[in-house]
N, C-alpha and C positions, 0 to 999 in steps of 0.2 A: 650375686656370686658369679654368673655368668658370663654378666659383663665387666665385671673386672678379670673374669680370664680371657677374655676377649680382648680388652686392651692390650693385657701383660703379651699377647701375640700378635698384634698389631701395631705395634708400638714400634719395636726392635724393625720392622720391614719400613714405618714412616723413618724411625732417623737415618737408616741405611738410605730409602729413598730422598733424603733430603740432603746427604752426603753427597749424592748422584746429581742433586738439582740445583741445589743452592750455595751459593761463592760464601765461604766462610765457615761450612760446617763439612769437617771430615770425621769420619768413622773409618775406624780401620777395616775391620771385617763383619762376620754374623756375631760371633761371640763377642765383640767389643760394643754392636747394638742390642742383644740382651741385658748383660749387665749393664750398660749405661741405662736402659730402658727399666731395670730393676732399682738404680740409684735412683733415679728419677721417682719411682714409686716412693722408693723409701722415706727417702731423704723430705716429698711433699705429702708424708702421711705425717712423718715425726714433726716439718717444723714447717710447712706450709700455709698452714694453720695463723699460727704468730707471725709470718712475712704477712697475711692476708690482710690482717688485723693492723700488724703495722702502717700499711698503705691506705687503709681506710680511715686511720686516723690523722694521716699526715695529710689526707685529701681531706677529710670533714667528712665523711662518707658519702660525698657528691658524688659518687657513681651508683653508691648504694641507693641515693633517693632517685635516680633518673632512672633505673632500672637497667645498669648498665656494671653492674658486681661482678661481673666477670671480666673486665681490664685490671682490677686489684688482682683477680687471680695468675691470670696470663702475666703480669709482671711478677709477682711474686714464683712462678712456676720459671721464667726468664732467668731471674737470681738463683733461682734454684739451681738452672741448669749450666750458669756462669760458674757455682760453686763445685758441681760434681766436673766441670772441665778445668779446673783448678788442681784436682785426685787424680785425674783417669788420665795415662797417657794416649790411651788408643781412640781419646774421644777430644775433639778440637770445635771450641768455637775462635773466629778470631774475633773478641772485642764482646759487645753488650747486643749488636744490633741484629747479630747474625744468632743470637741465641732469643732476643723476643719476637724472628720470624719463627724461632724454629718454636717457639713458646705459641705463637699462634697458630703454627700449622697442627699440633697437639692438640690445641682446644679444639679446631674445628673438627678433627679426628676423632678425640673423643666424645663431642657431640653429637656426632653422628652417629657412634656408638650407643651410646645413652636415648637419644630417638629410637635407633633399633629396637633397642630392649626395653 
């Protein structure tokens, strides 16, 4: 529980910082990296899930046997975040490539988190 309130506040400060750092993703303000960072939960609790599953099946789950299940995720969290910048005006990626850095700068954020805790 703790570390998912941990994210939910650390989240909103990476996309803002990644607004700041990286060519192709803009966030308008602080409110526009909460709620995006809220879709973002949402949207990879509700159907994160079935993208996961998708990709492992379209790979054969050769990432799943190498020990490497977490690029199904980070792609799937990628389309995720392609979809909620599809709804949100205040939130921009431009294109795919610039949402599976931002999809990967996430995992390792949240890894870090999950080590913490």
């Amino acid at each position: 529980m703790l570390e998912t309130l941990v994210q939910l506040i650390v989240t909103p400060m990476v996309l803002l910082m990644a607004s700041k750092v990286m060519k192709g993703v803009y966030v308008k303000d602080l409110k526009a990296a909460v709620f995006t960072s809220l879709a973002i939960f949402v949207v990879g609790f509700l159907a994160g899930w079935l993208l996961t599953i998708v990709f492992n099946i379209a790979t054969m789950g050769l990432f799943w046997i190498v020990g490497l299940g977490v690029v199904t995720r980070v792609l799937a969290n990628a389309v995720i975040i392609e979809v909620i910048d599809q709804y949100r005006d205040d939130f921009d990626t431009d294109g795919f490539l610039p949402s599976l850095w931002l999809a990967i700068l996430l995992a390792i954020t949240w890894g870090v988190i999950d080590y913490v805790f």
